[in-house]
OpenMM code with the backbone's topology and positions (N, CA, C; nanometers):
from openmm import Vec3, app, unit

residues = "UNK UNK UNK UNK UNK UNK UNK UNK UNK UNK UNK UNK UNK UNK UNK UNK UNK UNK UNK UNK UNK UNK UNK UNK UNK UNK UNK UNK UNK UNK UNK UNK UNK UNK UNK UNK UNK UNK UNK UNK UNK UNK UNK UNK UNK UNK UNK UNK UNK UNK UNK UNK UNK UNK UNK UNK UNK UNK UNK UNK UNK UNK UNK UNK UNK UNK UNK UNK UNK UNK UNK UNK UNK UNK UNK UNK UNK UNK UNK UNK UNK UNK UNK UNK UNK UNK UNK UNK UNK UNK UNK UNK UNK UNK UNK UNK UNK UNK UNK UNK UNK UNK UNK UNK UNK UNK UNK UNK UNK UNK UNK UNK UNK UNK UNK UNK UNK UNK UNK UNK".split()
positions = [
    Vec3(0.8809, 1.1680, 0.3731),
    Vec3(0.8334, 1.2667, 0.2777),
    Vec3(0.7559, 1.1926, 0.1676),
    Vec3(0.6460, 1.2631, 0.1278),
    Vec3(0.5458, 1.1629, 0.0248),
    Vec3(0.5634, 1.2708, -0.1110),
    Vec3(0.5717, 1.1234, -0.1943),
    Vec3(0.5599, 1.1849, -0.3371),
    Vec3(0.4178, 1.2357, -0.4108),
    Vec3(0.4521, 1.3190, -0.4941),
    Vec3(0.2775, 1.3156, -0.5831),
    Vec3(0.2977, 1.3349, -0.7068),
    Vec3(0.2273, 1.2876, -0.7778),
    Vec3(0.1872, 1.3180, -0.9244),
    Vec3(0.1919, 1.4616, -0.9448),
    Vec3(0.2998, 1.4475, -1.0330),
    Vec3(0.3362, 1.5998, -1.0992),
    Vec3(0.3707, 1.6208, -1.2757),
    Vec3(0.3882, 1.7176, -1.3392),
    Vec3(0.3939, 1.7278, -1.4890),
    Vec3(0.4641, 1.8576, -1.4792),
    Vec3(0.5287, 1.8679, -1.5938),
    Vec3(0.6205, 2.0219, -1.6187),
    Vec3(0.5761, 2.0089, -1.7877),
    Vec3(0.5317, 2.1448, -1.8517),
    Vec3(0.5261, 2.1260, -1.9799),
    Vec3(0.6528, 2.2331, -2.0311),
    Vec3(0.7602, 2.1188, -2.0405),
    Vec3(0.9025, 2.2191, -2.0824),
    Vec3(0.8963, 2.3650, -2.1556),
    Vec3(0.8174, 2.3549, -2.2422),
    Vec3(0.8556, 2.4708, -2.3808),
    Vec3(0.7959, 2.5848, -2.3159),
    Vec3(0.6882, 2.5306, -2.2281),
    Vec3(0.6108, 2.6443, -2.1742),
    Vec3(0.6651, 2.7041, -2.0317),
    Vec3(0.7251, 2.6320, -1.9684),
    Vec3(0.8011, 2.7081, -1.8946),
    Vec3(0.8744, 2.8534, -1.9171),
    Vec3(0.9376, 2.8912, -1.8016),
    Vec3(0.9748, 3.0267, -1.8440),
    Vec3(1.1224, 2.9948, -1.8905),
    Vec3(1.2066, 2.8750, -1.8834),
    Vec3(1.3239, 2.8895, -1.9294),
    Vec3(1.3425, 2.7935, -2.0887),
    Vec3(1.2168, 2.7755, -2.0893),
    Vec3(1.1675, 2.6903, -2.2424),
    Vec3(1.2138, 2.7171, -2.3676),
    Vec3(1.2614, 2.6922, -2.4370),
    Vec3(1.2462, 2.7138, -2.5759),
    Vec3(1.1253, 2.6839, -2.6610),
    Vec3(1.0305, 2.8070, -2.7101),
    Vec3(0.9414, 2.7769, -2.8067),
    Vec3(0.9535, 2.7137, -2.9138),
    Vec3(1.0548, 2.7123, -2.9649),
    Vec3(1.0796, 2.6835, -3.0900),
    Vec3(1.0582, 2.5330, -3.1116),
    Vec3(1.1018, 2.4443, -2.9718),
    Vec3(1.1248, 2.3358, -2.9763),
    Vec3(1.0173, 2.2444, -2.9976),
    Vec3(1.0002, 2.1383, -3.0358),
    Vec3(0.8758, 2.0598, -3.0237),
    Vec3(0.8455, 2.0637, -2.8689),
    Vec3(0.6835, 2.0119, -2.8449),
    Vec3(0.6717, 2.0400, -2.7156),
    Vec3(0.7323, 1.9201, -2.6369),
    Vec3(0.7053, 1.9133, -2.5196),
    Vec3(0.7666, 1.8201, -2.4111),
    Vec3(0.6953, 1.8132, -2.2893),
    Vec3(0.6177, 1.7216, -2.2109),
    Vec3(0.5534, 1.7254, -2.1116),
    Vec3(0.5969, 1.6494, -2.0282),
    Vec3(0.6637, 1.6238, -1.9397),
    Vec3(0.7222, 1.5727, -1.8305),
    Vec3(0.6700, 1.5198, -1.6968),
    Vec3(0.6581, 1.4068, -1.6908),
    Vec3(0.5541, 1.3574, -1.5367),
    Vec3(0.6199, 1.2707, -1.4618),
    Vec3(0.5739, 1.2342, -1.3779),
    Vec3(0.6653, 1.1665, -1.2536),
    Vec3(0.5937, 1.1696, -1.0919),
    Vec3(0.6454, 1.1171, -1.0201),
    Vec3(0.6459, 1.1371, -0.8924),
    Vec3(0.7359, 1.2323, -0.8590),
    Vec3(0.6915, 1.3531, -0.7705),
    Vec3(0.7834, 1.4292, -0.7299),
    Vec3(0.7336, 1.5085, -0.5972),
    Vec3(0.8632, 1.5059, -0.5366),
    Vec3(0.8491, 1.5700, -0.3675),
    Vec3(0.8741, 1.6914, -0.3781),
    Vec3(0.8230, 1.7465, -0.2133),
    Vec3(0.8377, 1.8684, -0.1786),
    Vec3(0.9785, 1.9369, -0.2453),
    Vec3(1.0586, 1.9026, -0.2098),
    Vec3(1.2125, 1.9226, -0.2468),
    Vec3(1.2702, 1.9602, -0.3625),
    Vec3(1.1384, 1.9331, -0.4402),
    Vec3(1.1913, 1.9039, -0.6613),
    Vec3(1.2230, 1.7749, -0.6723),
    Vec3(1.3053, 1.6601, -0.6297),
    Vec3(1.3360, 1.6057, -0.6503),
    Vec3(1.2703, 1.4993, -0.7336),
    Vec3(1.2656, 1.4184, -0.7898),
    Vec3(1.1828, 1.3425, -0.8791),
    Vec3(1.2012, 1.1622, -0.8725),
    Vec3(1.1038, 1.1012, -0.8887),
    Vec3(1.1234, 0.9706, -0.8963),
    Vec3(1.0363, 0.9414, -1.0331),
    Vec3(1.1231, 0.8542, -1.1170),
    Vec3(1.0147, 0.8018, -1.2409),
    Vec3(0.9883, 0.9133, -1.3321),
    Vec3(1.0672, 0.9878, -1.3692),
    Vec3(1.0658, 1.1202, -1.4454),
    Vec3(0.9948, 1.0141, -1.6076),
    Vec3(0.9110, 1.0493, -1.6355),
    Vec3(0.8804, 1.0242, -1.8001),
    Vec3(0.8581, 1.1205, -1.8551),
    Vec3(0.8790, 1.1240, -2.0092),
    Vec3(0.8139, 1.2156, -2.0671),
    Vec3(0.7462, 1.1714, -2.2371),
    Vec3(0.6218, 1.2746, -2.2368),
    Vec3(0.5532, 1.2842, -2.3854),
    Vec3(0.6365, 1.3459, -2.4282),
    Vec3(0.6633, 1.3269, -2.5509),
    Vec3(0.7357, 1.4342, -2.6459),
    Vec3(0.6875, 1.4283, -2.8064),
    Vec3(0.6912, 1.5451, -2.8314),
    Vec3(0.5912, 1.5158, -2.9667),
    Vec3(0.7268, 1.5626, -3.0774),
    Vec3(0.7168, 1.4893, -3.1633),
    Vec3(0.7925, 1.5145, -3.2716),
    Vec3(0.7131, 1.5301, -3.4335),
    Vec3(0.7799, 1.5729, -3.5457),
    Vec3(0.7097, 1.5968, -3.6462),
    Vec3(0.7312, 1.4965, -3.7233),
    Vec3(0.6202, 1.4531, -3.7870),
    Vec3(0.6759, 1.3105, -3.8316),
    Vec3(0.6325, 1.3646, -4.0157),
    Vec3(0.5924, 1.4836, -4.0341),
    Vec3(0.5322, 1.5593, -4.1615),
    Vec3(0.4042, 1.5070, -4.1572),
    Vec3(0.2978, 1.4964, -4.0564),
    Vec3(0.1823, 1.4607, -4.0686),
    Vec3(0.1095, 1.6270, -4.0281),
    Vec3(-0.0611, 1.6000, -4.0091),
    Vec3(-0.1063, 1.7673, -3.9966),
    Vec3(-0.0726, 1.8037, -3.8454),
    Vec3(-0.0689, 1.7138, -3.7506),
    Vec3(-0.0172, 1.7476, -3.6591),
    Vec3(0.1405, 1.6833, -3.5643),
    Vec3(0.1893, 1.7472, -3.4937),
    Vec3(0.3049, 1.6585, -3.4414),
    Vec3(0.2751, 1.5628, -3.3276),
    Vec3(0.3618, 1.4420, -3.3842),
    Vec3(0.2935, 1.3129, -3.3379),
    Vec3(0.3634, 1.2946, -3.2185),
    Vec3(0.2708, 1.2309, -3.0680),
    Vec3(0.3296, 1.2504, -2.9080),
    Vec3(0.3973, 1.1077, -2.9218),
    Vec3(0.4932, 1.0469, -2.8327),
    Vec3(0.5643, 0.9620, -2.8161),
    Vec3(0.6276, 0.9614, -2.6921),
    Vec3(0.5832, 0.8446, -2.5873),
    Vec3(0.6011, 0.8367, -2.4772),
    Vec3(0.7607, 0.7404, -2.4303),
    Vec3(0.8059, 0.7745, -2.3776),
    Vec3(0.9877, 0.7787, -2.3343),
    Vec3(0.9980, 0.7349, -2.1926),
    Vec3(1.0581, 0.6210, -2.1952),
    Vec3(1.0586, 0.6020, -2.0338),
    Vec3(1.1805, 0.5243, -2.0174),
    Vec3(1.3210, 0.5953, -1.9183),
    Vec3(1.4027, 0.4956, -1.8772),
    Vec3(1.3922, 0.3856, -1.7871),
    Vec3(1.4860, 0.3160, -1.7985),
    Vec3(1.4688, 0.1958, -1.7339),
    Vec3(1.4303, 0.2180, -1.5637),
    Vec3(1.4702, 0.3532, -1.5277),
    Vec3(1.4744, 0.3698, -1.3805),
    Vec3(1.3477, 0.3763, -1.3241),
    Vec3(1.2183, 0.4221, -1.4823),
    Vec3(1.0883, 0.4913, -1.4162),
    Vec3(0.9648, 0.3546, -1.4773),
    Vec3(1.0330, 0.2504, -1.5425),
    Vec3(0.9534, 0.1310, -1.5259),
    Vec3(0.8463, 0.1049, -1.4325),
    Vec3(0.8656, 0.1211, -1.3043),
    Vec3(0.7932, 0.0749, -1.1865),
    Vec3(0.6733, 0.1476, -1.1876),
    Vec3(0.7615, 0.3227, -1.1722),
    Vec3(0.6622, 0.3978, -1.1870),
    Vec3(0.5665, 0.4628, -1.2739),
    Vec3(0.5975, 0.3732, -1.3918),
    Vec3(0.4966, 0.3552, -1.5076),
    Vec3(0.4226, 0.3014, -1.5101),
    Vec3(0.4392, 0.1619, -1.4110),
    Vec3(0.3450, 0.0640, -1.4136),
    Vec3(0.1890, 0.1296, -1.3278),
    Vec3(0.2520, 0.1733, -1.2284),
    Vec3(0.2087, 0.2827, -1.1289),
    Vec3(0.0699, 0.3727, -1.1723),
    Vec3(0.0903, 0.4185, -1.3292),
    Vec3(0.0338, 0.4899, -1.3884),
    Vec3(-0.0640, 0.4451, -1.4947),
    Vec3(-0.1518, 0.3269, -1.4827),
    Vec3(-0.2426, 0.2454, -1.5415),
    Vec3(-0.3583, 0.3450, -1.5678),
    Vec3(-0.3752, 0.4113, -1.4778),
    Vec3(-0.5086, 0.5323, -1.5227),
    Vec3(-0.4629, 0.6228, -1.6510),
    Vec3(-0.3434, 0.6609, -1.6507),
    Vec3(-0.3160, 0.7548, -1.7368),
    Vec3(-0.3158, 0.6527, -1.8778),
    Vec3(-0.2232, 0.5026, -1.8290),
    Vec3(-0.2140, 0.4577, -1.9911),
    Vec3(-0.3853, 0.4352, -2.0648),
    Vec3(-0.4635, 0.3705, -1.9440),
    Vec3(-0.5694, 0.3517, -1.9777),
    Vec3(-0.6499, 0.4733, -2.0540),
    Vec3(-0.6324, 0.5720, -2.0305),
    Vec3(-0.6897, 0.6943, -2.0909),
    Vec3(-0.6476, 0.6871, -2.2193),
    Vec3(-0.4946, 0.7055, -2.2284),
    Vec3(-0.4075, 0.6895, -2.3197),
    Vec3(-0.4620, 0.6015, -2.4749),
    Vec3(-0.5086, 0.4821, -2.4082),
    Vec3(-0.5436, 0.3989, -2.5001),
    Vec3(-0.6305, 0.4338, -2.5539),
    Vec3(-0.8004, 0.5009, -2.4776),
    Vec3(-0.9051, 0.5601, -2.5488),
    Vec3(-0.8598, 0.6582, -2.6686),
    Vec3(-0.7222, 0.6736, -2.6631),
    Vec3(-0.7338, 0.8011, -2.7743),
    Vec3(-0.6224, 0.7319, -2.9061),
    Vec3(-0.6035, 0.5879, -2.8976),
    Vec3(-0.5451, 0.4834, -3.0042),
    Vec3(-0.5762, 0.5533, -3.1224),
    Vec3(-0.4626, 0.6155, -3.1736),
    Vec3(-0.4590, 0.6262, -3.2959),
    Vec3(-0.5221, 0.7664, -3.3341),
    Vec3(-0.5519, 0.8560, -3.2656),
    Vec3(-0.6091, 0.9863, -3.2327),
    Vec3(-0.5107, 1.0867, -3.2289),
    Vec3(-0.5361, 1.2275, -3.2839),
    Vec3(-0.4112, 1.2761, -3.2436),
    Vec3(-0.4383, 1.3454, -3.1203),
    Vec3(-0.3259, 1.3625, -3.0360),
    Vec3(-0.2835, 1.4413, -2.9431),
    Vec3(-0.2348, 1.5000, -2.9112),
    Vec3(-0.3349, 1.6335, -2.8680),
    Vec3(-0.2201, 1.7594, -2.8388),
    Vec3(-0.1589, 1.7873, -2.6918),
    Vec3(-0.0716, 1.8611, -2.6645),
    Vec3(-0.0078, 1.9058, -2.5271),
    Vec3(-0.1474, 1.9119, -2.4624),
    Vec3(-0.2398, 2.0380, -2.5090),
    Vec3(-0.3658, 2.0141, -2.3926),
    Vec3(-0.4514, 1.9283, -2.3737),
    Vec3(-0.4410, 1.8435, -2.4505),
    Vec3(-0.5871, 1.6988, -2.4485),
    Vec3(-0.4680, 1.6138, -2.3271),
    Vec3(-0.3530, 1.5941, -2.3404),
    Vec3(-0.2509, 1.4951, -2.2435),
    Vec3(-0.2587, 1.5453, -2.1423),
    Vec3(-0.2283, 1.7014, -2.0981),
    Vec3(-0.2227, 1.7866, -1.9928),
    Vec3(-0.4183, 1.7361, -1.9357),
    Vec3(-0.5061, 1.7640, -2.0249),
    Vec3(-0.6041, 1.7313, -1.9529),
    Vec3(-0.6211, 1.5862, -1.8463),
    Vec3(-0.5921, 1.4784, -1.9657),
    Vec3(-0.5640, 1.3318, -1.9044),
    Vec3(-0.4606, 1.3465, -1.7515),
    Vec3(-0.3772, 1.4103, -1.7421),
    Vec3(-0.3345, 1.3897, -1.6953),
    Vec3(-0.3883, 1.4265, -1.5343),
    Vec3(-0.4632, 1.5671, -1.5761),
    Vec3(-0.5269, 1.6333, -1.4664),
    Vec3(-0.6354, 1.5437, -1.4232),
    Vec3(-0.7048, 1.5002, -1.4658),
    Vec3(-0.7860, 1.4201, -1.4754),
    Vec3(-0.7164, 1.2963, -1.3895),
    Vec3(-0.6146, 1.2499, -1.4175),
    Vec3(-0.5665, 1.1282, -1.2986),
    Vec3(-0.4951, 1.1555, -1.2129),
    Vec3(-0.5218, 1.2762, -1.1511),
    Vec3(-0.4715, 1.3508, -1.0285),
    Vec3(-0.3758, 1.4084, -1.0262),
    Vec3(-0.2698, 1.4482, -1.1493),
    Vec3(-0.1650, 1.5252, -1.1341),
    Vec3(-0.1576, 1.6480, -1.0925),
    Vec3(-0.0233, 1.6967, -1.0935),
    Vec3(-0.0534, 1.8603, -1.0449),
    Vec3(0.0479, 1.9072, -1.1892),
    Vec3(0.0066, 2.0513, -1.1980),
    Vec3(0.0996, 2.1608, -1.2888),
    Vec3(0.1840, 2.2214, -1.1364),
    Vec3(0.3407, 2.1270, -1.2259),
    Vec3(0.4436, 2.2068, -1.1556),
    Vec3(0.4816, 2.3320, -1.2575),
    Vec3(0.4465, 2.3324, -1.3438),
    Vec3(0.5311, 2.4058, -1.4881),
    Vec3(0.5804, 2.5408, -1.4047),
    Vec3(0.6975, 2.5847, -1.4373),
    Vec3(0.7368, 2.7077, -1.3687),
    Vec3(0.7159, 2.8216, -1.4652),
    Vec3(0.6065, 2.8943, -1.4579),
    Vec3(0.5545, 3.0096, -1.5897),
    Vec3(0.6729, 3.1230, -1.5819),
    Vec3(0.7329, 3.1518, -1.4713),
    Vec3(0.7446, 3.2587, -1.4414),
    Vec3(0.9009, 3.2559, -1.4040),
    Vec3(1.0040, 3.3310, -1.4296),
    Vec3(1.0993, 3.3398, -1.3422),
    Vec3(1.1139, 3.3930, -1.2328),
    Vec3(1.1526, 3.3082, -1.1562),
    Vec3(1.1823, 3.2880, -0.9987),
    Vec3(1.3012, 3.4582, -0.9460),
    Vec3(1.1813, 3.5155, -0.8494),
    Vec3(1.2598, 3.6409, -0.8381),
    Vec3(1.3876, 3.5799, -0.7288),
    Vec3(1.4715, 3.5869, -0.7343),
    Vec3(1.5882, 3.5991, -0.6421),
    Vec3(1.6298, 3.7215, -0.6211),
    Vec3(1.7028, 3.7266, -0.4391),
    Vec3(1.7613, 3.8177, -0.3770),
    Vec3(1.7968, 3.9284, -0.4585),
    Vec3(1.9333, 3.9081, -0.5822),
    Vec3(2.0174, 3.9749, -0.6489),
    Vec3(1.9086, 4.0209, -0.7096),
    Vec3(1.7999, 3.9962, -0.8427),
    Vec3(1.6947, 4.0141, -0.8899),
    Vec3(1.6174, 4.0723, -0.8230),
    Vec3(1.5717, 4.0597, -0.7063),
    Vec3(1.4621, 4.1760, -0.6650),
    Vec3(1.5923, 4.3103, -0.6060),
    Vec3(1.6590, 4.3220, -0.5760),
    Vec3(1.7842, 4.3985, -0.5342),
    Vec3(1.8034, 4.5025, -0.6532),
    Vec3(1.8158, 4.4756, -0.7933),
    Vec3(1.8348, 4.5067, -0.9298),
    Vec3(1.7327, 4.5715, -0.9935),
    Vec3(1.6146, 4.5237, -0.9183),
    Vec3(1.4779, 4.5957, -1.0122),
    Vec3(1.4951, 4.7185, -0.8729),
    Vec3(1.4786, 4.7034, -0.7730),
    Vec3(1.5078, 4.8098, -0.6372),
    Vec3(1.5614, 4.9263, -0.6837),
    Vec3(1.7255, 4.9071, -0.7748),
    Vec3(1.7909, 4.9763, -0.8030),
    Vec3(1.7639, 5.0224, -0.9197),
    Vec3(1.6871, 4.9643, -0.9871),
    Vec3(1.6444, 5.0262, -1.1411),
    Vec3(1.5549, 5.1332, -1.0888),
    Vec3(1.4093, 5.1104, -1.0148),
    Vec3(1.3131, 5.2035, -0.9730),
    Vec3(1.3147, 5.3546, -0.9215),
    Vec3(1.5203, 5.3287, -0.8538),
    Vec3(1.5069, 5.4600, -0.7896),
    Vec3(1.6253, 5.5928, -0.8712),
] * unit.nanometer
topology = app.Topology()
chain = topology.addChain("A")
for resn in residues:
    res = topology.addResidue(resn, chain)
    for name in ("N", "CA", "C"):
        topology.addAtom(name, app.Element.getBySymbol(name[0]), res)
């Protein structure tokens, strides 16, 4: 099974909290969900005009950071620049990722069964 370049932008998901600072999430990831090298941007407020991104990586996704030289390289063009969720989301598209982000909640059995029973 082959992995691919993938991103989730947490807040924007459908089980997200808005409230939260944002969170963009990338990695290698298979058919399955499963994930290898999970990193993430996360922007926090540091009281500047915008909230400042900060990149997070455990020890497990090292490799597959290294992996990701196009993205840092981009990364670097924007030294000291601010960055928003969509300028990163662009970079990222841009070095072949995909939008896993889940917009929508996932109808299940019981759930489509429930709206069935609401309709009639």
């Amino acid at each position: 099974m082959n992995a691919r370049r993938s991103f989730t932008i947490s807040d924007r998901a459908w089980y997200g909290n808005k409230a939260e600072m944002p969170e963009v999430m990338f990695g290698m990831c298979y058919e399955d969900g499963s994930v290898v090298g999970e990193i993430g941007m996360r922007w926090y407020d540091l009281r500047s005009s915008l909230p400042s991104p900060r990149l997070e990586v455990f020890h497990d996704a090292w490799g597959v950071l290294y992996t990701f030289m196009d993205v840092l390289e981009k990364l670097a063009e924007q030294d000291n620049k601010k960055m928003t969720v969509d300028k990163f989301v662009e970079i990222l598209v841009s070095c072949g990722f995909v939008d896993d982000t889940p917009y929508e909640l996932p109808k299940s059995p019981y759930r489509l069964l429930l709206e069935n029973e609401v309709q009639r």
